[in-house]
Each structure stands twice: as structure tokens, then as C-alpha cells.
C-alpha positions in Angstrom: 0.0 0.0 0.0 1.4 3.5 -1.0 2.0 6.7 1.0 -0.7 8.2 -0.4 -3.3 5.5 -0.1 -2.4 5.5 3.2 -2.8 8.9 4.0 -6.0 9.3 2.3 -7.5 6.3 4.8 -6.1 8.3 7.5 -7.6 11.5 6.6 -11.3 9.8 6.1 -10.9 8.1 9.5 -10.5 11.5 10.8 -13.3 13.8 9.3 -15.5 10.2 9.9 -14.7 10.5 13.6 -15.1 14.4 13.6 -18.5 13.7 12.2 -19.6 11.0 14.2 -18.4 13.6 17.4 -20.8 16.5 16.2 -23.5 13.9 15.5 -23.4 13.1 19.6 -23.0 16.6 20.1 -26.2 18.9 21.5 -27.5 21.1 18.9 -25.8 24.8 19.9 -28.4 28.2 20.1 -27.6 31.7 19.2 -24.6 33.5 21.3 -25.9 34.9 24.4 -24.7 37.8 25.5 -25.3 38.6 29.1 -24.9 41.1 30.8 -24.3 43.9 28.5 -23.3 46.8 30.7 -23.9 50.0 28.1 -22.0 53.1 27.5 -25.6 55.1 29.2 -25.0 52.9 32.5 -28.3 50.6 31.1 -27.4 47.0 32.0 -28.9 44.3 29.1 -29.5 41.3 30.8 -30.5 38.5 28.4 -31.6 34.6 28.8 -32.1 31.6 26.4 -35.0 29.9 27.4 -36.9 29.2 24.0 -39.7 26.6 26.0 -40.3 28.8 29.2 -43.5 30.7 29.5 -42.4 33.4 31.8 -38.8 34.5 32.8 -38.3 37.5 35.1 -34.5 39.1 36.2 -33.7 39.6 40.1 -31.6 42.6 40.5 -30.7 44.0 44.2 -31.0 47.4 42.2 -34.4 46.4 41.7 -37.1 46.5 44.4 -39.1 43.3 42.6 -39.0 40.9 39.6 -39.0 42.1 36.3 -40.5 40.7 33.5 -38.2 39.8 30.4 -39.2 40.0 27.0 -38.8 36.4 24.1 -37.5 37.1 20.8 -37.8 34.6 17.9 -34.5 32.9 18.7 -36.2 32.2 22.6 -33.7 35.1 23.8 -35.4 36.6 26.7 -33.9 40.3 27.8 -34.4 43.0 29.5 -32.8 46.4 29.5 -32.8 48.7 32.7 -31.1 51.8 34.4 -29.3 53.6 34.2 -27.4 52.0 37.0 -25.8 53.5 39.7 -22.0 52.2 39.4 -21.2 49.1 41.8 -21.5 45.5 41.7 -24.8 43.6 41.9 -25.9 40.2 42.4 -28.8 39.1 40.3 -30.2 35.8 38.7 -32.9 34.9 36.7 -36.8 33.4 37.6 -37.6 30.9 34.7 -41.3 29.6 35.2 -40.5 29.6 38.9 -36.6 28.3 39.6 -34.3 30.6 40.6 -31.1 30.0 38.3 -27.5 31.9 37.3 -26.7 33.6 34.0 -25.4 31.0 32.1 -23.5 33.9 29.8 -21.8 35.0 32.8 -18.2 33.4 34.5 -18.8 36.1 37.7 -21.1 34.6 40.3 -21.4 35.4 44.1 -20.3 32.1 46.6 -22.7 31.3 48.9 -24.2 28.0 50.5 -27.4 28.7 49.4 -29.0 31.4 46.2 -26.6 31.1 43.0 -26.5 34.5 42.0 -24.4 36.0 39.0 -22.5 39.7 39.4 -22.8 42.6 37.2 -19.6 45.4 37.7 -21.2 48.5 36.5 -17.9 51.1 36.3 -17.9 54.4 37.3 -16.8 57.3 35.1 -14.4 57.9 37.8 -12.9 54.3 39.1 -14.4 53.4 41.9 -12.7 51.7 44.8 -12.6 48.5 43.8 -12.1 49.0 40.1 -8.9 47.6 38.8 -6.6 49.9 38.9 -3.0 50.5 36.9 -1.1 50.0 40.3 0.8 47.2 41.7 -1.1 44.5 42.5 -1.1 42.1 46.0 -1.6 37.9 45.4 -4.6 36.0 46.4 -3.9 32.3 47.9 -6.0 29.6 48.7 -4.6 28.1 51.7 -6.2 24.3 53.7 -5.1 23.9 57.3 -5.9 21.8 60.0 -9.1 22.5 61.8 -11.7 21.3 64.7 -12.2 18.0 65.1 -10.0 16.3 63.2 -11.6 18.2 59.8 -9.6 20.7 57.4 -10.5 24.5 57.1 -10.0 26.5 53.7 -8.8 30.0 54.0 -8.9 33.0 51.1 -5.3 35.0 52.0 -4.1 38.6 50.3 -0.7 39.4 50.6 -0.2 43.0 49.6 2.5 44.2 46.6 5.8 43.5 47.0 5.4 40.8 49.6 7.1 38.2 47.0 9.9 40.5 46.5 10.6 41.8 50.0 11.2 38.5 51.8 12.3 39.9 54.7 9.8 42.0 56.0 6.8 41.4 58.1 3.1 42.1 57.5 0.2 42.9 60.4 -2.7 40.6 59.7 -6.6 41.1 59.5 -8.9 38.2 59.9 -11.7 39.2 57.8 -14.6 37.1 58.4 -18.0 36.6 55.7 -21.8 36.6 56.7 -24.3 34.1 57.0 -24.3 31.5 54.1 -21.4 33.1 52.5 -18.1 31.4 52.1 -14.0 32.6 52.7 -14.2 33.9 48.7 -17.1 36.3 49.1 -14.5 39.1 50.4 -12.8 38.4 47.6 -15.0 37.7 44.4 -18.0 40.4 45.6 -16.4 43.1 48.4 -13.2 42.9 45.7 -11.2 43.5 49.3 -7.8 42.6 47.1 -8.5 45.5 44.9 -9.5 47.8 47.7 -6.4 47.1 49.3 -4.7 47.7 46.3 -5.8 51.0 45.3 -5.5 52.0 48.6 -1.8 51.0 49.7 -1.4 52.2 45.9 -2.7 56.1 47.3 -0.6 56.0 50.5 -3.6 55.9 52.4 -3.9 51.8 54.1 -0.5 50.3 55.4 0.1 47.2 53.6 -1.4 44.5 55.2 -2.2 40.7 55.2 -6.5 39.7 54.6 -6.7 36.7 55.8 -10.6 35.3 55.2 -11.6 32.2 57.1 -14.7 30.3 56.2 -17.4 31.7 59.2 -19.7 28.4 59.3 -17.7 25.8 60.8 -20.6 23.5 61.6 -21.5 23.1 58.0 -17.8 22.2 56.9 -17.7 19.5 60.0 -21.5 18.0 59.2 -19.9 17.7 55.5 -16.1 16.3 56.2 -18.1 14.1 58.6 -20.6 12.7 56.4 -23.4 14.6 58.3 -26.3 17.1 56.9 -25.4 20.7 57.0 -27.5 22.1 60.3 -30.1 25.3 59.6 -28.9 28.2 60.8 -29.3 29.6 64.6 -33.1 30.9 64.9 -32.1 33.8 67.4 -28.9 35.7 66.7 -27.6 35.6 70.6 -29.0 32.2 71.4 -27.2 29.6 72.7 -27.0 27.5 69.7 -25.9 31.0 67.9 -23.6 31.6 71.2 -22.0 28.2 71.1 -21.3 28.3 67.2 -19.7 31.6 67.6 -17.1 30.0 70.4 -16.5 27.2 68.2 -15.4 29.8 65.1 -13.5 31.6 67.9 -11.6 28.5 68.9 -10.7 27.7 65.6 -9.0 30.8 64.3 -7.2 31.4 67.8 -5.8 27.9 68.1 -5.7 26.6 64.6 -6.1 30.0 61.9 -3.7 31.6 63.4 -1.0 29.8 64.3 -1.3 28.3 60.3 -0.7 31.8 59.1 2.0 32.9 61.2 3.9 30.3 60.6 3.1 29.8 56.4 3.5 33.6 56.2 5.5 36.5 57.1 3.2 37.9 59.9 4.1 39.6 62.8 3.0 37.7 65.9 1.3 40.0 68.2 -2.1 41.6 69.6 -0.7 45.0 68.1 -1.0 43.7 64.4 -3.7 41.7 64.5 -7.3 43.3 63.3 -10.2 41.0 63.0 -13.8 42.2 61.4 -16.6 40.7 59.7 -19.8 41.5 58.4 -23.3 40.3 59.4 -22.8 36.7 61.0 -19.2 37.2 60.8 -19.4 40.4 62.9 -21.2 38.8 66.0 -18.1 36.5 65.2 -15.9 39.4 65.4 -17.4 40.8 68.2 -17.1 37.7 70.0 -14.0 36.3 68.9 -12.3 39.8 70.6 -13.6 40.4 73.3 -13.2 36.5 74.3 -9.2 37.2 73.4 -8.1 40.6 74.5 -4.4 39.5 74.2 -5.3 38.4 70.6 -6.7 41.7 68.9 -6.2 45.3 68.9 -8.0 46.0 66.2 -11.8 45.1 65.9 -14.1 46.4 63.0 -17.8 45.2 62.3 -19.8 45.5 59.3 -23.6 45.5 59.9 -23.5 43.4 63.4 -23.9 43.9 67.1 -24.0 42.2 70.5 -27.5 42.9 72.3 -27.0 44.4 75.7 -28.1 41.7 77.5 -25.4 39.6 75.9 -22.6 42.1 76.4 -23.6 42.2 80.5 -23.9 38.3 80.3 -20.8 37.2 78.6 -19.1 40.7 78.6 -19.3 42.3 81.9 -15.8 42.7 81.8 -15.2 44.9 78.6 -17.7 47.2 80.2 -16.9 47.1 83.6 -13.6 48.7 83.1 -14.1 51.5 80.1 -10.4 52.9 80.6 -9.3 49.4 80.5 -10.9 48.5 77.3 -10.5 51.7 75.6 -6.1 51.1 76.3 -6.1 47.8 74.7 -8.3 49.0 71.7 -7.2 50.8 68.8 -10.1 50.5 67.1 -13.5 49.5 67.7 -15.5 50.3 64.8 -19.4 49.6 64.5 -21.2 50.8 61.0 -24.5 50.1 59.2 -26.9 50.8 56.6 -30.0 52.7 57.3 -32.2 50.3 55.9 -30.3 47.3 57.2 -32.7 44.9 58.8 -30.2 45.0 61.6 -30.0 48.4 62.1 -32.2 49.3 65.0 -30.1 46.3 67.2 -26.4 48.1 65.6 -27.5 51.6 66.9 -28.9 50.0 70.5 -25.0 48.4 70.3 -24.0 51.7 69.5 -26.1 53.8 72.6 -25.3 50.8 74.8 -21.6 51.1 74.2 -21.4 55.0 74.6 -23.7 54.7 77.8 -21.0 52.4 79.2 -18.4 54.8 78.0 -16.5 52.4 75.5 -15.1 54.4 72.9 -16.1 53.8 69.0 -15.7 54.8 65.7 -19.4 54.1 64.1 -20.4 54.8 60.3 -24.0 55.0 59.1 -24.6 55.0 55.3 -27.8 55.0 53.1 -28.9 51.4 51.7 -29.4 48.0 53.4 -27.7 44.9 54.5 -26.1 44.8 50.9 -22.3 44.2 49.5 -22.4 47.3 48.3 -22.1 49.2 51.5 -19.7 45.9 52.9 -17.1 47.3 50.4 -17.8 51.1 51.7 -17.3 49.9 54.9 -13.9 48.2 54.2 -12.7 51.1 52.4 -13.5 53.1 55.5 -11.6 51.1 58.1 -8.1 49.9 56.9 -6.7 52.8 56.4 -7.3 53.2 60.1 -5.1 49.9 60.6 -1.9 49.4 62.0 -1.8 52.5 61.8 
């Protein structure tokens, strides 16, 4: 048999096999699109669903549902805005399930809604734009946890930590909310880039993020072959209480240790900050004022302690003001004013300047949202180590 006999079966084995794989291969629908963020600051949002009778976009810029429109290629879309510039979760409502923008690689982690992200720019950069300025590293780091299980952590190391291997970096323990996970500071509050932009301006010392995963009894139920438990009823119940301690435990006996000796971190109350933001603030809150010697920096985001938890578990950070106020740097308390947890953060707020506790407190417009997370962590690093 010839060269060229040969090569000819070769080539027909080949197209025969490339037509035998696009034969098994799902017929593929018109490009989608989605979202299309437009030069006006209208957002396009736009779903292939040729069968479904109704689909309607979620949008936390959006008090309710809106009804999307089908073309003739079964594109439903939706144009809206203009949009204020930030980042937005949103999903889509397709004859009644809840489901992400298939169109779309940026989606928010939680344990429970799959939502999708929209970055609407400013004219002006905002905050947590990316920026043309050096940039810091984010790691995914596994350590040994509680009960014999293993924790994932999200760590930021600022610019310039590769290069200067000498120096030494403070550290703060940045901790997520209810159902969120340890990259939700990182994929929606965009706390790298904050950081970034920031240290860029002069205005935050360069610092270590390190953020934990806040809901330890899930990861156990899971590594343990168990059901993930619902979440605590009452915010300061025991069952709340008790989950908090266990959190607390972890990052001061396992969390820490694990960073300071993987990374360049300097090993004392001084450079340590810890904050969090809903759940993870009751952690925060918690977690410090269980370890004095631990953290001299405490921040949190849209979260209190009720009074009768502070005088129950607490007596001591109020008992002696001068006390507390010399081992704190910061104490910082903020919140939206449409949070549904504001009316407890401003009773935290008159309880701790009743008991003369000094506090740095912010209160912005909107609700318990992302959007004002990443104000908030804007606001208080450059207050850090500072």
C-alpha cells in the first residue's frame, strides 16, 4: 500500500470520527450575550429559554422581579437603568426556579442562592475598580481544623510581599456573613482590589487579609458525612452563642497559628485586626472580646452584641471602660440605614457609649447589601496598624 493510499484512509478516519463527534454533540443556540453593561450605565440582561413561559431578572438594584421579553430565537432580555455604578448580584426566575446567568463566568459564593454579578464602572474608578497600580496575590490556603476536619482559608498578601522576603506584615482576619463562604470578600467586596488602590494612594498600610470560612458547623457535618445544620433561629441564642465560640476557637488555636507560621506575619495583639460582616461580625465581636491578648483592632460590618449579651458574657469589657478603651485601637461599628439589623447596631451603639466604650461608628444609606460591605472596608483599613 502506498504513501498516499495510506494517507487518504487516514484523513477519512478522521473527518469520519469528527462527524460522528458533532452527531453526539447537542444542537448549539444563538450567542448569548449577558450582561451587557452599556456606555448610558443601562445594563442588558438576556436569557435563552426558548420553551419557558415566563422569565423574570432579580436585580438587588431592583425592588421586585422584572419581566423579560422572548424574541424569535427564545432570547429573553431585559434592558434597565441607568445603574448607579457598583457590583450587583442578580439571577434569573424561569417559570418559577431561581437559576445563574449561564452567559456570565462572575457569580457570588454562597451556601445557598446562586447569584451571578454585574460590575457596572464608574466614570471615575471606583474603589474596587482595577486599577494600573501594583497589584497584591490572592492564595487559597487548607489547614488543620476542629475535630480532626480541614479549614480552607482565602489570604491577600499585599505588593511587594514576593519581592521583600524579609519584612513582616500585620494581619486582619476578615470574616464573611451568614451562608457566605471565605471567597465572598474576595469575588464580591473585591477587598484585594480595595487594598490595592488604597496602599497604591498611601492611604492603608500594607497589610495581610486573611478570610476564614465563618460556618464551621457546615464544613464538620460535611467532612463528617453529616447534613449541613439550619442556621441559629435567634442571633444571641445559645446554639448561635456556642457556634460563635466554636469559630473563635478555631481561628485562635488553629487560623492563626497556620498563618503565622506559612507567612511573614508579625506575631502579636498589636498587628492583629479582626472584622466581619453580618454573621461574621457577631463572630468578630465575639471572637475579641473572648481574646483581648489576641486583637487590637476590631471592626464590624452591619452586626452587634444585644445588651443583655454584652452584660452576660461581657461584663468585663464594660466594667472597666479605661481598661478597654487602652487595649483598643479601634473598635468600629457601622450600618446601613435600611439594614434589617439596624435598629439592634444603633442599640450596640447607645449601649456602648452609655457604658463609656469608645467607637468609631459609620452609618450609610442602603441595606444589609455588598455594596455598602465594600464602603465599609474602604473606610476602616486605612485606620489599621496605623
Amino acid at each position: 500500500m502506498n504513501q498516499q493510499l495510506i494517507r487518504r484512509i487516514g484523513l477519512f478516519w478522521v473527518l469520519f470520527g469528527l462527524y460522528l463527534g458533532a452527531l453526539g454533540q447537542p444542537p448549539r443556540g444563538p450567542l448569548v450575550v449577558s450582561p451587557q453593561v452599556n456606555a448610558d450605565k443601562s445594563v442588558t440582561f438576556r436569557y435563552l429559554a426558548p420553551q419557558a413561559k415566563d422569565v423574570q431578572l432579580s436585580a438587588q438594584f431592583e425592588k421586585a422581579p422584572v419581566p423579560m421579553t422572548k424574541d424569535a430565537q427564545g432570547i429573553w432580555s431585559v434592558t434597565l437603568g441607568p445603574v448607579k455604578p457598583d457590583i450587583y448580584p442578580y439571577s434569573f426566575r424561569v417559570d418559577g426556579v431561581t437559576v445563574m446567568d449561564p452567559a456570565n463566568v462572575a457569580f457570588f459564593p454562597n451556601e445557598r442562592f446562586k447569584a451571578s454579578l454585574v460590575d457596572v464602572p464608574g466614570d471615575t474608578p471606583l474603589i474596587h475598580a482595577m486599577r494600573d497600580v501594583p497589584h497584591g496575590s490572592i492564595n487559597y490556603e487548607y489547614y488543620p481544623s476542629i475535630t480532626g476536619t480541614t479549614g480552607s482559608l482565602v489570604v491577600y498578601t499585599p505588593p511587594g510581599y514576593d519581592q521583600s522576603t524579609s519584612k513582616k506584615y500585620p494581619v486582619y482576619y476578615l470574616i464573611s456573613g451568614t451562608t457566605d463562604t471565605e471567597e465572598t470578600f474576595f469575588k464580591v467586596g473585591k477587598t484585594n482590589l480595595i487594598l490595592d488602590n488604597l496602599i497604591a494612594q498611601g492611604k492603608a498600610k500594607p497589610m495581610i487579609i486573611v478570610m476564614p470560612y465563618g460556618n464551621i458547623a457546615a464544613r464538620v457535618a460535611e467532612q463528617k458525612g453529616g447534613s449541613k445544620p439550619a442556621d441559629p433561629t435567634v442571633r444571641d441564642g445559645a446554639d448561635a452563642v456556642k457556634r460563635a465560640n466554636d469559630f473563635a476557637e478555631d481561628l485562635v488555636s488553629n487560623v492563626i497559628p497556620y498563618i503565622e507560621k506559612a507567612y511573614r506575619a508579625i506575631p502579636n495583639r498589636e498587628n492583629r485586626a479582626i472584622g466581619g460582616f453580618s454573621r461574621g461580625g457577631g463572630q468578630t465581636l465575639r471572637t475579641a472580646f473572648n481574646n483581648m491578648d489576641k486583637f487590637a483592632w476590631v471592626c464590624a460590618y452591619s452586626s452587634y452584641l444585644s445588651p443583655q449579651e454584652m452584660d452576660g458574657n461581657f461584663s468585663q469589657i464594660v466594667a472597666k471602660p479605661e481598661q478597654t478603651n487602652k487595649q483598643l485601637k479601634l473598635l468600629w461599628v457601622s450600618v446601613g440605614s435600611d439594614d434589617f439589623l439596624y435598629k439592634g447596631t444603633v442599640e450596640f451603639m447607645d449601649y456602648l457609649k452609655a457604658k463609656q466604650v469608645k467607637f468609631k461608628s459609620l452609618i450609610t444609606d442602603g441595606g444589609h447589601t455588598w455594596m455598602n460591605v465594600k464602603t465599609y472596608v474602604a473606610a476602616t483599613t486605612p485606620l489599621l496598624f496605623q
